[in-house]
C-alpha positions as CSV (number, residue, x, y, z in Angstrom):
1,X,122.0,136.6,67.6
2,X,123.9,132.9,67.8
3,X,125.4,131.3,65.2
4,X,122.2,129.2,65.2
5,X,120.2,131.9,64.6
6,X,122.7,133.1,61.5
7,X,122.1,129.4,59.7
8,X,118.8,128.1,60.3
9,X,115.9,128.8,59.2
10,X,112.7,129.7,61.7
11,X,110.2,126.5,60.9
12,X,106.9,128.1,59.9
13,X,103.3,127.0,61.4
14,X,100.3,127.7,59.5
15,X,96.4,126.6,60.7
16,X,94.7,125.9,57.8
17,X,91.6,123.5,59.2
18,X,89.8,123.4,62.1
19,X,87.2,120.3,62.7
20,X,84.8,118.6,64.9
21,X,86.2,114.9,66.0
22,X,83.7,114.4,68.6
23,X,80.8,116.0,70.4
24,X,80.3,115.7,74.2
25,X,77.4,116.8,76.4
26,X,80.1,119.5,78.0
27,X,83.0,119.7,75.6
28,X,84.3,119.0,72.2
29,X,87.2,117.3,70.5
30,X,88.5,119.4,67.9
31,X,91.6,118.6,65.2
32,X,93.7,121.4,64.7
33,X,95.6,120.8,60.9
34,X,98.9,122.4,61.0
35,X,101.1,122.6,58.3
36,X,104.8,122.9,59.4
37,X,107.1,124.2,56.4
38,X,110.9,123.5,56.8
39,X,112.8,126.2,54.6
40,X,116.3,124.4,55.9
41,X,118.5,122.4,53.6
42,X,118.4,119.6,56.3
43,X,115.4,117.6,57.6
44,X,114.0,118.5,61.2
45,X,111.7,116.4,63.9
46,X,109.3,118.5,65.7
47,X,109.1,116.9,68.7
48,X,106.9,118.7,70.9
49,X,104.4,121.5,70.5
50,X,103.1,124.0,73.3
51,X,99.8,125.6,72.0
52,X,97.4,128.4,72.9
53,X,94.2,128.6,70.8
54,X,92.3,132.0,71.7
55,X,89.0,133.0,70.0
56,X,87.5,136.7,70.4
57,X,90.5,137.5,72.7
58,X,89.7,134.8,75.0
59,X,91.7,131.3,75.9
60,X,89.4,128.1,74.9
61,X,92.0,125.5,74.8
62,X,96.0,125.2,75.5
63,X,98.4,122.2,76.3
64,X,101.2,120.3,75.2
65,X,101.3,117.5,72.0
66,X,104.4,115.5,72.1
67,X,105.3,113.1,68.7
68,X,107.8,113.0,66.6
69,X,106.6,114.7,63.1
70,X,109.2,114.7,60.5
71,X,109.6,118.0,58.0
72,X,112.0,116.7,55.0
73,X,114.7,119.6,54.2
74,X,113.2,122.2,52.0
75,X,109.3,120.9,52.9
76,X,106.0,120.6,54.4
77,X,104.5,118.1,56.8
78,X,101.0,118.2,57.4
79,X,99.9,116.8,60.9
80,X,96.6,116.8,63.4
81,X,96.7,117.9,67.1
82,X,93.5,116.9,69.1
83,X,92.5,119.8,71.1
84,X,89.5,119.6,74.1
85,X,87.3,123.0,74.1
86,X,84.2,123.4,76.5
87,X,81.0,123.5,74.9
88,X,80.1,126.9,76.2
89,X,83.1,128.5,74.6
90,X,82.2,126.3,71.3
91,X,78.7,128.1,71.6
92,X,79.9,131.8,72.0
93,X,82.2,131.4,69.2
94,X,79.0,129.8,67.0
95,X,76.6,132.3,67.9
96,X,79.2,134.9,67.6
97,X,80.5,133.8,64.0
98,X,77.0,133.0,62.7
99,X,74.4,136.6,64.1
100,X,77.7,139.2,63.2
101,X,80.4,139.4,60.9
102,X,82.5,136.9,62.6
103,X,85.1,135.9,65.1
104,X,88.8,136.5,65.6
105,X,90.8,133.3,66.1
106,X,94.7,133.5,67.0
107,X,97.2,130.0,68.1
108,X,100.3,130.8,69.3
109,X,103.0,128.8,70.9
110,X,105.8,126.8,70.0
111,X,107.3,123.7,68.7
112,X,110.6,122.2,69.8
113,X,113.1,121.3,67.2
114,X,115.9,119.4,68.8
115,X,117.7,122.0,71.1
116,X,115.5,124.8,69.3
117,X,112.4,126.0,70.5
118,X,110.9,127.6,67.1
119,X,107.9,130.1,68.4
120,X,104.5,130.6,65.8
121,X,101.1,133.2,65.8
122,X,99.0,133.0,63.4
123,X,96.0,135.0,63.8
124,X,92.7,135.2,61.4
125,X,89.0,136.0,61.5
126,X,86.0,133.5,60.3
127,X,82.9,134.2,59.0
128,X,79.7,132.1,58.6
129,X,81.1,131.6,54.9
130,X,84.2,129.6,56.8
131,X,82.0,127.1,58.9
């Protein structure tokens, strides 16, 4: 364990929306909400985030979002992340979610923090309640 490791703080990533932006003949936009919680005393700029989105243990969309987000010290910055998922995959998950109890859902990755690379996984399940 560094020194680094002994006095800051992981940055936490939570996905708490999912929408539609746009609907193609073969693929979808999607934004991704995340909200990035700093627990640190100082402030911190996410700069880049590497993502994997996975639904029913499958892979529908990964990639890299570069911007600067800012999280103030002790806080929580919301922000969006446009994602592209084919419409097939958008289908099986649908069909899935809507005719049985539901579908897993799991993004992983990472977000870069300065010199830090801060990984998340946040894993949940969706009914036809959530859509």
């Amino acid at each position: 364990m560094t020194i680094a490791d002994q006095l800051v703080e992981p940055i936490k990533v939570k996905v708490p929306d999912v929408s539609v932006k746009k609907l193609e003949l073969t693929r979808a936009e999607l934004n991704v909400k995340l909200r990035v919680t700093n627990p640190n005393k100082i402030s911190a700029t996410v700069s880049k985030l590497k993502y994997d989105i996975i639904i029913n243990d499958k892979s529908v969309a990964n990639g890299t979002y570069v911007k600067d987000v800012e999280i103030p010290a002790d806080g929580t910055t919301e922000t969006v992340v446009p994602i592209v998922v084919s419409n097939a995959d958008l289908l099986k998950f649908l069909a899935k979610t809507v005719f049985t109890k539901g579908s897993k859902y799991r993004a992983k990755g990472d977000v870069t923090v300065g010199p830090l690379s801060v990984p998340f996984d946040e894993a949940g399940f969706i009914t036809r309640s959530d859509l």
